[in-house]
N, CA, C and O atoms as a Tinker XYZ file with bonds, in Angstrom:
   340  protein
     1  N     31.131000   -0.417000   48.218000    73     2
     2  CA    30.601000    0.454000   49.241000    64     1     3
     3  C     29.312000    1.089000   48.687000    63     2     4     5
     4  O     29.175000    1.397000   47.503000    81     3
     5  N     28.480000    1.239000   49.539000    73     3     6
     6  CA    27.109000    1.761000   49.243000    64     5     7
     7  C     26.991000    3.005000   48.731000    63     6     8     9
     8  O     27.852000    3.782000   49.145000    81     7
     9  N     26.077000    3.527000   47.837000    73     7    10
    10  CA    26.497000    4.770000   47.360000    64     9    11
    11  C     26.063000    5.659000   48.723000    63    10    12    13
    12  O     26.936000    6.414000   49.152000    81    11
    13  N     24.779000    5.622000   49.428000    73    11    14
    14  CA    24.699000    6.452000   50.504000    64    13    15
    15  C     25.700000    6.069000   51.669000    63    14    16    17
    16  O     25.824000    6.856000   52.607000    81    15
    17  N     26.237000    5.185000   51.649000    73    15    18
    18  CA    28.017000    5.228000   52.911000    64    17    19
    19  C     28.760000    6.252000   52.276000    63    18    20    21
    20  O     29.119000    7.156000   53.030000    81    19
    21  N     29.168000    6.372000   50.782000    73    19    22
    22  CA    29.917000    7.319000   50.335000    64    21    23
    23  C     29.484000    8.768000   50.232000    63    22    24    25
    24  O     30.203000    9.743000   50.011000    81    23
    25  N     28.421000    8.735000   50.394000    73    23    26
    26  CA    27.528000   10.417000   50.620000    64    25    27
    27  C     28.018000   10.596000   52.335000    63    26    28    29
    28  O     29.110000   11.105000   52.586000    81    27
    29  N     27.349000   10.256000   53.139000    73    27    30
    30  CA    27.664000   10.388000   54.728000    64    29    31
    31  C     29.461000   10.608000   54.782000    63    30    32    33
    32  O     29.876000   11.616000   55.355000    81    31
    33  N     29.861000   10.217000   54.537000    73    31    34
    34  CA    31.169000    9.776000   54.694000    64    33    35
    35  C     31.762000   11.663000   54.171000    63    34    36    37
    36  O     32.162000   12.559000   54.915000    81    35
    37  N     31.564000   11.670000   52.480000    73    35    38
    38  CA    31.758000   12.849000   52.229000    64    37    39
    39  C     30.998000   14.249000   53.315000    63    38    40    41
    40  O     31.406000   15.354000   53.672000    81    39
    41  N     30.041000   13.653000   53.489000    73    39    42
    42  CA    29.489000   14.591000   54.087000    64    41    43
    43  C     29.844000   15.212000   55.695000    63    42    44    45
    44  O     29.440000   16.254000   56.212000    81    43
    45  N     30.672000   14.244000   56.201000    73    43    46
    46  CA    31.051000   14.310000   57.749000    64    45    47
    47  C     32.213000   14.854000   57.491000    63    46    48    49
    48  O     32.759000   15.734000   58.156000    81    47
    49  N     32.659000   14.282000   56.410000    73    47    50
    50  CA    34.357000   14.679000   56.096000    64    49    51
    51  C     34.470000   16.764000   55.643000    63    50    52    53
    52  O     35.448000   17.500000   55.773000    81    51
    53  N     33.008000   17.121000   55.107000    73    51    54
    54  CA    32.933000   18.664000   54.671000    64    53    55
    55  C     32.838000   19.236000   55.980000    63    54    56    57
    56  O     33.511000   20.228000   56.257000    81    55
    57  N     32.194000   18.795000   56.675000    73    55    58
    58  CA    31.765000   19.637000   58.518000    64    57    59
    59  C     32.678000   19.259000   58.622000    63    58    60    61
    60  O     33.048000   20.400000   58.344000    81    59
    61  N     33.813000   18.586000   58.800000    73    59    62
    62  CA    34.832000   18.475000   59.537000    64    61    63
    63  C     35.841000   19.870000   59.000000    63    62    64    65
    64  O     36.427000   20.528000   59.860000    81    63
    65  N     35.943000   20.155000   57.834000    73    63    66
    66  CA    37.065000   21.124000   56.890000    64    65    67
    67  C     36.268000   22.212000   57.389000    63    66    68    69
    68  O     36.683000   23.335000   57.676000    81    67
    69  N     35.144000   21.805000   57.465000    73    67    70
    70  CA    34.322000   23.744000   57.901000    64    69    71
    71  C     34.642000   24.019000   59.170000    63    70    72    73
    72  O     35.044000   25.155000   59.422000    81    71
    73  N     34.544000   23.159000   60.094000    73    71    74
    74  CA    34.539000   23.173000   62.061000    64    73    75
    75  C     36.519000   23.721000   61.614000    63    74    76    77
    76  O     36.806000   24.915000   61.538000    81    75
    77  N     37.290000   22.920000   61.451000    73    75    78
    78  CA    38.737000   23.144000   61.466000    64    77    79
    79  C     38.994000   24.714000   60.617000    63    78    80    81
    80  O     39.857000   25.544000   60.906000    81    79
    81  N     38.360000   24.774000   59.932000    73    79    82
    82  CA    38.200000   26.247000   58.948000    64    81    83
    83  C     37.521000   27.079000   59.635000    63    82    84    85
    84  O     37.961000   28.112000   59.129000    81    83
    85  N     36.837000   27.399000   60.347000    73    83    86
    86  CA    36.369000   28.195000   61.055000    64    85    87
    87  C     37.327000   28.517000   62.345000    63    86    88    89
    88  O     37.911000   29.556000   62.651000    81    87
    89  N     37.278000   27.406000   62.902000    73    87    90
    90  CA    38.419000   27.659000   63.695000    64    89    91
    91  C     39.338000   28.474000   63.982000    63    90    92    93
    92  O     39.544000   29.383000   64.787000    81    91
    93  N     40.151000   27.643000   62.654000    73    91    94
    94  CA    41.438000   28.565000   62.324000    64    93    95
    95  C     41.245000   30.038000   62.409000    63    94    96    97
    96  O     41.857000   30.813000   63.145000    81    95
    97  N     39.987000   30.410000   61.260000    73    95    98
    98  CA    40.040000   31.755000   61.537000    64    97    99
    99  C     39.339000   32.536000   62.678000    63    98   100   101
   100  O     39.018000   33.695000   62.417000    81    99
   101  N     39.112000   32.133000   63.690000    73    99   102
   102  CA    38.751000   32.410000   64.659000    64   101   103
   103  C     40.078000   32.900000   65.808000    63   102   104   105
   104  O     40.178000   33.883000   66.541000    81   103
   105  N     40.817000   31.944000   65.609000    73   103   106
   106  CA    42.214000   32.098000   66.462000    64   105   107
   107  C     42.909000   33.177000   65.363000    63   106   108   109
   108  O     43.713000   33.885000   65.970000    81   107
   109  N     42.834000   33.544000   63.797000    73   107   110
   110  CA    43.567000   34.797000   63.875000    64   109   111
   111  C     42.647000   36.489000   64.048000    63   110   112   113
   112  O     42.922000   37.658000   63.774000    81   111
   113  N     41.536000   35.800000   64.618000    73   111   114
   114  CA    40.787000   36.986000   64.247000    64   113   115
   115  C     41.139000   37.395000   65.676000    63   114   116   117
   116  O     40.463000   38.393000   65.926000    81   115
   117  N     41.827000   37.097000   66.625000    73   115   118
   118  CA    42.182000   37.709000   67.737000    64   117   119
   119  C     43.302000   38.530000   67.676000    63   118   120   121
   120  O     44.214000   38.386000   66.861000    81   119
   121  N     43.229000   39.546000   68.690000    73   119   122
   122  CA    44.462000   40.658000   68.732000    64   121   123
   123  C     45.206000   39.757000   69.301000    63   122   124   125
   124  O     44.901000   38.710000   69.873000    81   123
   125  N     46.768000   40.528000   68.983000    73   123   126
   126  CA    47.794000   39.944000   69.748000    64   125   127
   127  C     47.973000   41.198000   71.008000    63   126   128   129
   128  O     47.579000   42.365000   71.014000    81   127
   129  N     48.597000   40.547000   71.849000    73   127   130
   130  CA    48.189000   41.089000   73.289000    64   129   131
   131  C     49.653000   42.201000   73.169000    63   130   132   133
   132  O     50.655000   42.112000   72.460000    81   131
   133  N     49.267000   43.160000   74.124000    73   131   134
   134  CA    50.059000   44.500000   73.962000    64   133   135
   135  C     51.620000   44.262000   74.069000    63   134   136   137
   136  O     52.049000   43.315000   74.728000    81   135
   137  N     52.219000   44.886000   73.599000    73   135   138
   138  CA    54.041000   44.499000   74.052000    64   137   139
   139  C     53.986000   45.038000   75.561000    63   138   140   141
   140  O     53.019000   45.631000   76.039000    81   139
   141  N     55.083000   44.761000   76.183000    73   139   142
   142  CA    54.865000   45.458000   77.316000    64   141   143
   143  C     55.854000   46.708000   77.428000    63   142   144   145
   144  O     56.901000   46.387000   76.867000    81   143
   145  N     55.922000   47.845000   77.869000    73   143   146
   146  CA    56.602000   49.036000   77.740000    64   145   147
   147  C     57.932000   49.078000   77.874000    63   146   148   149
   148  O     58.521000   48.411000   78.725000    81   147
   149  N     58.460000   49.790000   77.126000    73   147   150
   150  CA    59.884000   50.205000   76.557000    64   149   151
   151  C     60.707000   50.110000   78.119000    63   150   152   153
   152  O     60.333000   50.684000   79.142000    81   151
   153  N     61.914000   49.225000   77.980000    73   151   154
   154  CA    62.848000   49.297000   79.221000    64   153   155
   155  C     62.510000   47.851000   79.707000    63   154   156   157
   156  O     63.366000   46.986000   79.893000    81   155
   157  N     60.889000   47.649000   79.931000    73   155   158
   158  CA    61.166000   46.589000   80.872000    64   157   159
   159  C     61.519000   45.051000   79.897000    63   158   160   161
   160  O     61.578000   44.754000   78.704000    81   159
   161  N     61.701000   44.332000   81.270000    73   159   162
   162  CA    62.759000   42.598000   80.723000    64   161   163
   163  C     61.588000   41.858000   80.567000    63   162   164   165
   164  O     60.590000   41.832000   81.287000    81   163
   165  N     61.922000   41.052000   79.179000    73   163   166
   166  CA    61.141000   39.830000   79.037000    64   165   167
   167  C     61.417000   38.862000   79.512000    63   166   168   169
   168  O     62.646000   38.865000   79.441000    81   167
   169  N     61.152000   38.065000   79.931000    73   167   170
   170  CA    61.673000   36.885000   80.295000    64   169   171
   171  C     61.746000   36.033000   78.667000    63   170   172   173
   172  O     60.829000   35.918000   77.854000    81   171
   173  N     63.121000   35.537000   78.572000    73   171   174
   174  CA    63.760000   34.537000   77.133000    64   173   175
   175  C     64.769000   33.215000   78.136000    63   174   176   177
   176  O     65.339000   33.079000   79.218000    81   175
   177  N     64.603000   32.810000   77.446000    73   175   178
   178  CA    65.678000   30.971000   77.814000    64   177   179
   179  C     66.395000   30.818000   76.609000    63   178   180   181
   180  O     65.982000   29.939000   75.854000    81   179
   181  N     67.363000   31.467000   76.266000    73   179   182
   182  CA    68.189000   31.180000   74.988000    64   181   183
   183  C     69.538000   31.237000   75.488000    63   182   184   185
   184  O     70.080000   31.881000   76.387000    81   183
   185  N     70.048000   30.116000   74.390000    73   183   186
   186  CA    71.222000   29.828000   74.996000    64   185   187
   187  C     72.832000   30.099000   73.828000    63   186   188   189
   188  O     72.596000   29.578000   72.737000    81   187
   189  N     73.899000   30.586000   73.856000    73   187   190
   190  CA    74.770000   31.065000   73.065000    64   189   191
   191  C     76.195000   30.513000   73.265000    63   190   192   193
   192  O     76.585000   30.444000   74.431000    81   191
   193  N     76.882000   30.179000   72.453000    73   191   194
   194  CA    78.213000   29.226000   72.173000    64   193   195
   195  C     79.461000   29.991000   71.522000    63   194   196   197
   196  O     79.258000   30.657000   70.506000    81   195
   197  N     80.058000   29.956000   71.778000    73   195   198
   198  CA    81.168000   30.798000   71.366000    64   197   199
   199  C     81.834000   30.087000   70.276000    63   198   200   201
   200  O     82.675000   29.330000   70.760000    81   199
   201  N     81.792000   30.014000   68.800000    73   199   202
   202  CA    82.759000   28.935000   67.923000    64   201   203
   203  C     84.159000   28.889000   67.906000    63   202   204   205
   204  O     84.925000   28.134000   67.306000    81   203
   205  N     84.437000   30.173000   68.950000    73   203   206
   206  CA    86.253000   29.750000   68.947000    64   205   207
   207  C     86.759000   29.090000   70.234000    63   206   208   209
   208  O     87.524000   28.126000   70.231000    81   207
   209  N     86.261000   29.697000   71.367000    73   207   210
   210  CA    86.211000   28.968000   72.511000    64   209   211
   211  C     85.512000   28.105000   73.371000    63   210   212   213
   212  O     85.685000   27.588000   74.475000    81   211
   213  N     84.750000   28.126000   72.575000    73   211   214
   214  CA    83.303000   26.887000   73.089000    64   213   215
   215  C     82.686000   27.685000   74.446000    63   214   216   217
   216  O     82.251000   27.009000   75.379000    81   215
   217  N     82.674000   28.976000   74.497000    73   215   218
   218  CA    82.546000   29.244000   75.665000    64   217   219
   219  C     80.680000   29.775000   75.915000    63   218   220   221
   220  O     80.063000   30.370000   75.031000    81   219
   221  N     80.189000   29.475000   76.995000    73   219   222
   222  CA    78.617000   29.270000   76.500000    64   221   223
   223  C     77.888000   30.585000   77.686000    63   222   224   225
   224  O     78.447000   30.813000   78.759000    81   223
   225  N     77.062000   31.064000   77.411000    73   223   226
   226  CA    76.312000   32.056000   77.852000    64   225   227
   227  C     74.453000   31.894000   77.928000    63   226   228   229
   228  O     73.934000   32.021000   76.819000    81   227
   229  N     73.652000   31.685000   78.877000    73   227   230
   230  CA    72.155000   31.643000   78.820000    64   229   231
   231  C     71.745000   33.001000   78.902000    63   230   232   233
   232  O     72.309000   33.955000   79.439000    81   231
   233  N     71.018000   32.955000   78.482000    73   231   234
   234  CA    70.617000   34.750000   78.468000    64   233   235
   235  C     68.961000   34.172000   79.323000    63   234   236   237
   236  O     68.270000   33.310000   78.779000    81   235
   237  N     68.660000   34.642000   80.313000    73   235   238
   238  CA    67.596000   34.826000   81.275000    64   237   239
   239  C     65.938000   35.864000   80.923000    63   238   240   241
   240  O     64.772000   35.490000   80.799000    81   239
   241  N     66.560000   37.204000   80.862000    73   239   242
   242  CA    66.449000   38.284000   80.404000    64   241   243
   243  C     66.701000   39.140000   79.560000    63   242   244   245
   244  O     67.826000   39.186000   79.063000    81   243
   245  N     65.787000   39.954000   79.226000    73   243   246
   246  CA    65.972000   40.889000   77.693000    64   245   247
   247  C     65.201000   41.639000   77.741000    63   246   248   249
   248  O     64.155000   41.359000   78.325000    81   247
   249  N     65.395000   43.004000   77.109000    73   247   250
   250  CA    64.445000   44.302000   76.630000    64   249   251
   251  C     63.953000   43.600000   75.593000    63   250   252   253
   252  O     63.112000   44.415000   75.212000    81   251
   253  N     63.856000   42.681000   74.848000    73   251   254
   254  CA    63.407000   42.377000   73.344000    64   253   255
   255  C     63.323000   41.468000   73.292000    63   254   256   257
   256  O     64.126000   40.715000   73.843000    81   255
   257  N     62.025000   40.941000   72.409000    73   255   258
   258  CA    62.199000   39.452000   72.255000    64   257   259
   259  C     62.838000   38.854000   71.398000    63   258   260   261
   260  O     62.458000   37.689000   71.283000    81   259
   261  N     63.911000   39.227000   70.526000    73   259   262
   262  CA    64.544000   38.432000   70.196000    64   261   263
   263  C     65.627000   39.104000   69.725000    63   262   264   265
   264  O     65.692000   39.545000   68.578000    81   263
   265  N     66.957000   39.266000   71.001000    73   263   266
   266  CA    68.089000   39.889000   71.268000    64   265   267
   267  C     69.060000   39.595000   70.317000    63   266   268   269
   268  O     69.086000   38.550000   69.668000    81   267
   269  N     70.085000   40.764000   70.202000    73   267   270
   270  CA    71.268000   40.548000   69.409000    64   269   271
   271  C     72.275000   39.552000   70.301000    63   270   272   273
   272  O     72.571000   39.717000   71.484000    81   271
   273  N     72.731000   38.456000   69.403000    73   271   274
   274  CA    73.672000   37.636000   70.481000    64   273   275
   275  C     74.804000   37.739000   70.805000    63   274   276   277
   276  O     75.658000   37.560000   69.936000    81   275
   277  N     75.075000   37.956000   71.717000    73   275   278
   278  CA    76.607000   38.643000   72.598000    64   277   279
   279  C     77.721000   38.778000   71.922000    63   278   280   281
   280  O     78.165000   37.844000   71.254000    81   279
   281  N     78.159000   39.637000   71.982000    73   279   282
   282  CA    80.035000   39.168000   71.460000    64   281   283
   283  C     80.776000   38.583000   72.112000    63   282   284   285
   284  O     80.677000   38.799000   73.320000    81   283
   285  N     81.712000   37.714000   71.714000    73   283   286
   286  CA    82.837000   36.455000   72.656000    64   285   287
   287  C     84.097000   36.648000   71.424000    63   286   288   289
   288  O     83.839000   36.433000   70.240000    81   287
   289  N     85.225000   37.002000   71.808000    73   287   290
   290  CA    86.195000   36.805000   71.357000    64   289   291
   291  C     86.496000   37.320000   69.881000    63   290   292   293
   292  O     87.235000   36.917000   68.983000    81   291
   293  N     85.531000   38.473000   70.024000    73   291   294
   294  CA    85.531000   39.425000   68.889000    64   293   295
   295  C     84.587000   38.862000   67.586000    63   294   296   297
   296  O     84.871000   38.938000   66.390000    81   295
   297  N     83.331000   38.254000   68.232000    73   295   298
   298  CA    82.573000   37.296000   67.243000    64   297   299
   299  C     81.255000   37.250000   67.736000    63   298   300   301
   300  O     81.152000   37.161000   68.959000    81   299
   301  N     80.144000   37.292000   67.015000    73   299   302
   302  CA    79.204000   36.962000   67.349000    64   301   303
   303  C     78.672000   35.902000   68.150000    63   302   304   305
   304  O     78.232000   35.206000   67.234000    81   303
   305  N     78.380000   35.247000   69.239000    73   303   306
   306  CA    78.111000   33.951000   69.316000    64   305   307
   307  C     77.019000   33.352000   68.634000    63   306   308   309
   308  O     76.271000   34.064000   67.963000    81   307
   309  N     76.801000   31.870000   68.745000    73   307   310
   310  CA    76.024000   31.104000   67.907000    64   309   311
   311  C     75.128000   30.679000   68.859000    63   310   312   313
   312  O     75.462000   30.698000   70.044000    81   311
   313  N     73.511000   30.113000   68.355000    73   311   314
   314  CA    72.211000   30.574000   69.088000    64   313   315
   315  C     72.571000   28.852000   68.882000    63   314   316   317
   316  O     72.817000   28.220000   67.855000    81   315
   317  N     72.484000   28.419000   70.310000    73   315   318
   318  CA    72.426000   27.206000   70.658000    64   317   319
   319  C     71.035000   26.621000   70.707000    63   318   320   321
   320  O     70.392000   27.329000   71.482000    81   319
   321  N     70.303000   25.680000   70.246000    73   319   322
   322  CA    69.099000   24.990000   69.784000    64   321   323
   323  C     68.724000   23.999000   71.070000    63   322   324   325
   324  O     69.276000   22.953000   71.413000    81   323
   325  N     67.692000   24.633000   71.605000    73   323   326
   326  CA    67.742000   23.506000   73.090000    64   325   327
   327  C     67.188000   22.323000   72.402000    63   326   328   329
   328  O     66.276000   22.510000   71.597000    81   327
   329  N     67.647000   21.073000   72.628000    73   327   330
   330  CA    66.915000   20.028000   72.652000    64   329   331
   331  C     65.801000   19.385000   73.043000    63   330   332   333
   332  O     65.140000   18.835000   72.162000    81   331
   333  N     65.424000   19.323000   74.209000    73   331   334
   334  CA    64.057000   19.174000   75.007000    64   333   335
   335  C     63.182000   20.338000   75.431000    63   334   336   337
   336  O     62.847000   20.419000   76.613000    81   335
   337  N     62.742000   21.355000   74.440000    73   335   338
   338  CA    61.913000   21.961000   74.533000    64   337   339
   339  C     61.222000   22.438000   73.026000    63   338   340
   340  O     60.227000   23.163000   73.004000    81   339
């Protein structure tokens, strides 16, 4: 390979790490957007399993984004892992 193919080559390949590096910090240099006020429901899609009775619960809604999971049969339930999402 030519020594100037291997210069260009390096050289497209550095603008490329700078454009993706800049980037990046561009997307954290943004605020994260306000919570929304105490009381009201988030909308969540999580889903909960009972390990003694298999018994299953979706939770819709929540004050929080990321809720304590129900009690069933004197037990915590278990945070069911959706598959297609």
């Amino acid at each position: 390979m030519p020594l100037w193919l291997s210069v260009l080559i390096a050289i497209v390949v550095g603008m490329l790490f700078i454009r993706v590096g800049i980037g990046v910090l561009l997307m954290i240099r943004q605020p994260l957007p306000p919570p929304p006020p105490p009381g009201e429901l988030r909308r969540v899609k999580i889903s909960y399993r009972c390990s003694i009775c298999y018994a299953e619960v979706r939770m819709t809604t929540s004050p929080e984004e990321d809720p304590e999971p129900p009690r069933h049969c004197g037990d915590d339930m278990d945070l069911i892992v959706p598959i297609d999402d």
